[in-house]
Every structure is written in structure tokens, then in C-alpha cells.
N, C-alpha and C positions, 0 to 999 in steps of 0.2 A: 481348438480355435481359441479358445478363453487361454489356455495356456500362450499361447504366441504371442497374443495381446498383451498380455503380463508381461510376459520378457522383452517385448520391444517396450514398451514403458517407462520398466524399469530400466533398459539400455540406455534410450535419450535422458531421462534422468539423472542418471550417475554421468551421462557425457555433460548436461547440465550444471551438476554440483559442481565438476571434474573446473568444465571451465571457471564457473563464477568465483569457485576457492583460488584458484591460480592466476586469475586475473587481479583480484585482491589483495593476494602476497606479492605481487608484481606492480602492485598502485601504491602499497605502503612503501616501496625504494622510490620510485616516481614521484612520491608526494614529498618526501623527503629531500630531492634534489631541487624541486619548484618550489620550492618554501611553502605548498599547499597545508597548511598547519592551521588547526582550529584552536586558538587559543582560550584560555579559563578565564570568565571576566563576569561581567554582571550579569549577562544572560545568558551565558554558558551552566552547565551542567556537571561538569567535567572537570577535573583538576590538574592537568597536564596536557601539554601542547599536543595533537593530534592529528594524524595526517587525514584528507579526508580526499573524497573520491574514489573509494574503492568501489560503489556502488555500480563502477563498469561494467565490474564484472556479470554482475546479471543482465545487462544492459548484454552483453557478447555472447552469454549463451543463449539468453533469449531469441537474439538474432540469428544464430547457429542454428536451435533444435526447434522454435517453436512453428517454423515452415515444414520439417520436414516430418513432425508428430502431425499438424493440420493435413497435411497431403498426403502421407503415406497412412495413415491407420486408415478401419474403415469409418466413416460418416464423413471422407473427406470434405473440407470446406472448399469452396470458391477460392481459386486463385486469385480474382482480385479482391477478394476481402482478406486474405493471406500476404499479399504485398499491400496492403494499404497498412493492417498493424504493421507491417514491419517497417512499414518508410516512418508511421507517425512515428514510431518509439522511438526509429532515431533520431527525426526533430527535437522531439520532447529529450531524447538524452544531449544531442549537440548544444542545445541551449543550455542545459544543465554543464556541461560540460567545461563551457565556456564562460559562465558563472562560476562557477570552481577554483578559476582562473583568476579571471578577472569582473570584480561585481557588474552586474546590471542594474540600470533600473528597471522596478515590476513590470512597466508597459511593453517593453518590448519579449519579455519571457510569454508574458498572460497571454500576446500575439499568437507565437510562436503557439504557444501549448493548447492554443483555442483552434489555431488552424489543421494542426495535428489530429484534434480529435474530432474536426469536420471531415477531414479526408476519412476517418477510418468511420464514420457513422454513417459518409454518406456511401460507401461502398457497400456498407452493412445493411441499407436498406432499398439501395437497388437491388440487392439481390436478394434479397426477402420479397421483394415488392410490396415493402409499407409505406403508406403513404409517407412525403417528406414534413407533413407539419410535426413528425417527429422529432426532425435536424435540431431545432433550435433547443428542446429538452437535453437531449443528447449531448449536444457542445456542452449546454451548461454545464450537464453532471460531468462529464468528462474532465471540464476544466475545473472544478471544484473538485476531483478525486485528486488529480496533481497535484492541487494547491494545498488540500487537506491532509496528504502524506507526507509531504514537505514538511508542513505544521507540526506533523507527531514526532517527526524524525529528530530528538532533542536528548534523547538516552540510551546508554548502548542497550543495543540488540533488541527494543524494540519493534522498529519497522520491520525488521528484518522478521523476527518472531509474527508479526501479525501478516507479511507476505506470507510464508509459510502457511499459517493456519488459513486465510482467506481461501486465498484461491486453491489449496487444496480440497478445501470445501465445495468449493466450487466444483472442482472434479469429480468430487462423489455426485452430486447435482446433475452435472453433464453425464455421468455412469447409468443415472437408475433411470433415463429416459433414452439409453441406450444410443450416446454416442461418445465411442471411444476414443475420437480426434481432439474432441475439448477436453475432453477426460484427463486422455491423456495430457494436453496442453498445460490445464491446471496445475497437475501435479508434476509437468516438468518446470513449472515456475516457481513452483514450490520447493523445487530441489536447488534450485538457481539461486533462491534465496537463503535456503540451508548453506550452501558453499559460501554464501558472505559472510554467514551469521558465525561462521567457523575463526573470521576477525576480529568479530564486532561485540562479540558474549564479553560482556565482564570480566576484569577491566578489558576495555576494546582496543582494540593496535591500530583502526582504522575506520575512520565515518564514511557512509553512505553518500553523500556529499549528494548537491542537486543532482547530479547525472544519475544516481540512483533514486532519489525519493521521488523525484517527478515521476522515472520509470515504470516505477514501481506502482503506480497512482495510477497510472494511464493504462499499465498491463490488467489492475484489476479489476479496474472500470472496463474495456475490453471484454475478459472473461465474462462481467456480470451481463454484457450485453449482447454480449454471444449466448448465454445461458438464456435470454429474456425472449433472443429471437427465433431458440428453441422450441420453448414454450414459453408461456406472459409470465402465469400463475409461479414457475422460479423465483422470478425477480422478486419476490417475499421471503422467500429464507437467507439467497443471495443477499440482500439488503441487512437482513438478523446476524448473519455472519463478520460484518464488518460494524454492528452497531456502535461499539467500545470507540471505536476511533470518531466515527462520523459523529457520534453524542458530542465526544471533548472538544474536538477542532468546531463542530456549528455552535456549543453554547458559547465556548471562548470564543470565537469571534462575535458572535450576537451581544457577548458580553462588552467587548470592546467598542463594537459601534454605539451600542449606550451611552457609554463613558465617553465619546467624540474623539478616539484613539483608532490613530492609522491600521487598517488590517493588518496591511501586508510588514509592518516593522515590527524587527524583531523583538521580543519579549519574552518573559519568563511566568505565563496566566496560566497557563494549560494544566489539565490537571495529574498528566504525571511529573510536571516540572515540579507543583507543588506537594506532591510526595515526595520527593528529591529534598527541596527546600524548605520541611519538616523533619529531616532528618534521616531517611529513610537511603539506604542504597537504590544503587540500580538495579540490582536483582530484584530488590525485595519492589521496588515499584515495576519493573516488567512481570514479577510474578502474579501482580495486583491483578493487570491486563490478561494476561492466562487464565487468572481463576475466572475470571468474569466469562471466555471464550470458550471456556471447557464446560462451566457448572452451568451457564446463561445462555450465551448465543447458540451455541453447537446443540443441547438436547430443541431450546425452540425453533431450530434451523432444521430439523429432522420433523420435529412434530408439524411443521408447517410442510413440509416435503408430504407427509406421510396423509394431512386431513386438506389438502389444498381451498377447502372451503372456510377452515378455517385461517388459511395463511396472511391473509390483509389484518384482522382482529390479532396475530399474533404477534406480526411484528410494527404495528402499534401498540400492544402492550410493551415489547422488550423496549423499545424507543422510550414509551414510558418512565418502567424503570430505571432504563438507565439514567436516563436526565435528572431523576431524583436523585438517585445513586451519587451524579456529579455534583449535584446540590448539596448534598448534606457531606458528602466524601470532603469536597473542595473547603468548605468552611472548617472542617477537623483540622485540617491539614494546615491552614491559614490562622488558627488560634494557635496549632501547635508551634509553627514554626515564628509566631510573633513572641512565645513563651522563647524560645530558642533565640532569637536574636533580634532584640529591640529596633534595630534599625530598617527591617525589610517590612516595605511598606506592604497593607494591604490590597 
């Protein structure tokens, strides 16, 4: 039995990768014929013109295998909580898509991506049967998962690396309460996002563009909330597992709103920008994010799995740490690179 389970997994999985890589190699001709090109400027990151939108491609397998891992393994989910992700995702990617395109302004995306993750919260909690004064939490984090992947998406292979490691986490989560549908689900998103990351690694042939980082945002908010409506007591390591990102995009913005600076315009605050603009590669600031998710998030994402009494007190300590972490990190980084180039303001 366990064995089948493994190889059907594994199966949607590699069909997963299979699409997301091939949709990605088939977005960088694409991107190239639309003049979709991310060009190197003050807030860029990057040193050469790039194409961007390849983030379809998990966008397509997602679409493809994560109906048919929810419905076909056992703990199958609700068919209408299985087409409600799948309709939001593809709001959340069509508006992405179309921003790609051609720019938006934020009000009519934040619409789109708030209605998206109403459809799929409220489907998620008629069928639980929790009460609805949930909805309105749910929108929010939902629409701040979007917004916040979007935000980190600014260096190669980041998002990508940090899809990967989330919601495979996640999977393990959905595993050790024994259901192999989300399980599985997890870890086929995780493969979806391996097949991009196979573009995107250093130097990158092709960005993520909105149609993925929204996706992307929205797919792992999804999972954490499938995981929560599992059991509650999850949504504590689930939460420890994504802290890295959630820390840099809420202080940077909190940061911003201080200073009386537009959220949503784009910038270069964040704190693996400013590893970047200290001097540091991409690798070497994606590596920063790994260390953190390997050495930090992932053993307290286990120990809060493992003591559930403990899990609230835990992942308010990593939350903690981390936000000091971005405090003193952020200011290194901000003396270094004013040592490096007189002109980039603090």
C-alpha cells in the first residue's frame, strides 16, 4: 500500500516537473517574440534584459496534476474545494498574466486576487463546517500571501527555491496526520516549482513574472489552509516554514508605511535586495534564505509538529528571531553597500 502511494507521487510529480520545465522553455521563445523583457534599472537586480513569465508553467501543471493527486490518492478532498483551487489559481494567474503584458493598476489585481481567494476559502469552510467569521481572516492572509510572493520575487531562483522548500513541507505536515491527497498535493507543487527553478538558478534565462509569483502565493496559502483545516495545531509549523519570507516582505512594508511610501511601488528595501546591493551575488543571497530554512525554520517546524503544545511559543520565537535577524542583517548590508557606492541612498 505505502509502496503505490510512493509511486503514484512520485508519477504526478515528475508529470509536474515534466510540465512546469517545458512550459518555461517554451515562455522564454514567447517572451522573446512579445518583447516581455525585464530590463536592469534602479530597481532591478539583474544585469541583462530578461524574459519574464515563465512562472506558467507551474501555473499548468498545477492545473493538470493537483485535481488529479486531490481526488485520486486516498483522503480524497471535496470536489468543490478541488475546483474552487483550481478556478482561484487561474484568476490569480490570468490577472498575472495580463499584467505581464500589459501593466495594471494595483486595484484592479488586489480585486481579482481577493475574489480568488474568497471563492476558494469559502468552499473550504462549507465543507469543513466552520463557522464563516473565518472568511474575512482567510481573504486577508490569502491576499497578503500573493502580494508577499510577488514582493520576494526580485532574485533568481529565489521564489522558486522557497516554493520548493514550503510546501513541501507542507507535505510532510499533511503525511504525519496521515493524508496522502495533500501530501501528495504538496510535494507535487514542489516539483512544479523544481521544473521552473531548472530556468531561473543562476544566472536565470527567465523570471517568474506575476503569473507565477501570485501563483505561487495563492498555491501556498491553499496548502497551509488545507493543512489548518486538517488539524488547527499545524498551522504553527506551517507558518515557521514560510517565516523567512513573511519576516522580509511584513517588516519592508511596515517599514515603508512609516516612511509614508506607496506599498505597492516598486522598490529595491527588501532584504535580499540588499544583499544583492552590498555586493553579494544571487547565489550567495539565495543561499542566505536556505541557510535560514534548513538550520531555522525546518528543525522548529518539526519540533512544533513533534510537541504541539509547544507549537504557538515556537513559532513566535522563530518570528522573533527572525525580525532581529532582518534588523541587524538589513543595517550590515546597508553600511556595506553605502561603503560600496556613495550614491545608493539609505
Amino acid at each position: 500500500m505505502i509502496g503505490s502511494l510512493v509511486t503514484a507521487v512520485l508519477g504526478w510529480s515528475l508529470v509536474a516537473l515534466v510540465i512546469a520545465a517545458t512550459a518555461a522553455r517554451g515562455a522564454i521563445a514567447y517572451a522573446h517574440r512579445r518583447g516581455m523583457l525585464d530590463q536592469p534599472g534602479q530597481r532591478r537586480s539583474h544585469a541583462l534584459p530578461t524574459p519574464r513569465g515563465g512562472g506558467i508553467g507551474i501555473v499548468l501543471a498545477c492545473t493538470v496534476v493537483l485535481p488529479g493527486v486531490l481526488w485520486g490518492l486516498p483522503g480524497r478532498w471535496p470536489a468543490s474545494v478541488i475546483a474552487s483551487l483550481v478556478l482561484a489559481l487561474l484568476l490569480v494567474a490570468a490577472i498575472g498574466w495580463w499584467d505581464d503584458h500589459r501593466p495594471l493598476r494595483q486595484w484592479p489585481r488586489l480585486g481579482v486576487q481577493l475574489m480568488a481567494t474568497a471563492l476558494f476559502s469559502l468552499a473550504l469552510l462549507v465543507d469543513a463546517g466552520i463557522t464563516w467569521q473565518w472568511l474575512p481572516l482567510l481573504v486577508l492572509a490569502g491576499g497578503w500571501s500573493i502580494n508577499l510572493h510577488n514582493f520576494m520575487d526580485g532574485i533568481d531562483a529565489l521564489l522558486a527555491q522557497q516554493g520548493v522548500f514550503v510546501s513541501a513541507g507542507i507535505g510532510c505536515l499533511a503525511a504525519s496526520v496521515d493524508q496522502p491527497a495533500l501530501a501528495g498535493a504538496g510535494i507535487a507543487v514542489a516539483a512544479a516549482c523544481a521544473g521552473f527553478w531548472l530556468y531561473n538558478r543562476p544566472p536565470a534565462r527567465i523570471f517568474m513574472g506575476d503569473v507565477g509569483s501570485g501563483s505561487v502565493g495563492l498555491l501556498l496559502f491553499a496548502l497551509a489552509a488545507m493543512v489548518w483545516r486538517l488539524e488547527p495545531a499545524l498551522l504553527w509549523p506551517a507558518l515557521i516554514l514560510g517565516s523567512g519570507f513573511v519576516t522580509d516582505a511584513s517588516l519592508t512594508l511596515l517599514n515603508r508605511f512609516l516612511r509614508g511610501r506607496r506599498w505597492y511601488a516598486p522598490h529595491r528595501e527588501h532584504l535580499y535586495q540588499w544583499l544583492v546591493r552590498s555586493g553579494r551575488t544571487h547565489a550567495r543571497a539565495v543561499a542566505w534564505y536556505l541557510g535560514w530554512n534548513l538550520l531555522v525554520a525546518a528543525p522548529a517546524a518539526f519540533m512544533a509538529r513533534q510537541h504541539p503544545a509547544m507549537a504557538l511559543p515556537a513559532c513566535a520565537a522563530v518570528y522573533t528571531v527572525a525580525g532581529a535577524t532582518w534588523i541587524v542583517t538589513k543595517r550590515r548590508c546597508m553600511r556595506r553597500a553605502l561603503k560600496k557606492d556613495r550614491h545608493v541612498a539609505p
